[in-house]
N, C-alpha and C positions, 0 to 999 in steps of 0.2 A: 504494500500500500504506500502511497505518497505522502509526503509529508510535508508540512509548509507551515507559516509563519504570517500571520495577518496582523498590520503594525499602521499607525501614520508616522512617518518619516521625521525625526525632529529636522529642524531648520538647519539651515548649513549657517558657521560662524560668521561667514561674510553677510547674510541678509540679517536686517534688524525689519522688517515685518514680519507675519505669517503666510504669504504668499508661498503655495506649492505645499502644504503643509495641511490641507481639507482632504485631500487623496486617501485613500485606503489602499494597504499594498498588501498583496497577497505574492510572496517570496518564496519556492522551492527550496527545501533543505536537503544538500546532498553529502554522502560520506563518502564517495566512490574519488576523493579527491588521492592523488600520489603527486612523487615529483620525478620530472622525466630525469631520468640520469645521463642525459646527453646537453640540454641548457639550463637545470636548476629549474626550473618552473615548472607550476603547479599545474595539474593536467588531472585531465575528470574524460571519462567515456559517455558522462549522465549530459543531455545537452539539457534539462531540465533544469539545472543551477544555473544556467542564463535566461530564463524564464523569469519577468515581472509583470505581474499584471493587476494593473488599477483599477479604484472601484470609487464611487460616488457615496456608497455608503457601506460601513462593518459589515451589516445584513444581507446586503448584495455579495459582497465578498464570501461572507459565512454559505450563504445559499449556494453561490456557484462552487466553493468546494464540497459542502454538501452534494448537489445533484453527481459532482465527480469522484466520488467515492477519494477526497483529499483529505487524511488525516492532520486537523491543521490546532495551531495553538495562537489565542489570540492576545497578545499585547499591548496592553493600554499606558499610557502615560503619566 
C-alpha cells in the first residue's frame, strides 16, 4: 500500500506574507531511496517520490487518497 503525507507547506524565509501557503499537499513517502556508487547521489526506482499533488482543501486531499487506497498521515501546524 502507498503511503503519503498530507501537510500545508510553511512559508519559505524569504516571503513575509502567507501567499502559496492555503495549498494542501498531498506528498508520497518512499524508502526505496540508495546511493548510486558511481556519482554519490541519491537514486530511488519508486518515481512516486516525485509525485506532489495539490488540493484546495484537507478533505479533498483526505478523499482522493481515500478513493486510492493511499495510506496517508495528516499534518497540521
Amino acid at each position: 500500500m502507498k503511503k503519503a503525507k498530507i501537510y500545508i507547506p510553511n512559508k519559505s524565509p524569504m516571503q513575509s506574507g502567507l501567499g502559496k501557503t492555503s495549498k494542501w499537499i498531498l506528498e508520497f513517502e518512499t524508502k526505496d531511496s540508495t546511493v548510486n556508487p558511481l556519482m554519490g547521489w541519491e537514486t530511488s526506482t519508486d518515481t512516486l517520490e516525485e509525485v506532489i499533488l495539490k488540493f484546495s482543501t484537507k478533505e479533498k486531499a483526505i478523499d482522493y487518497a481515500d478513493n486510492n487506497n493511499i495510506l496517508y498521515t495528516v499534518i497540521e501546524r
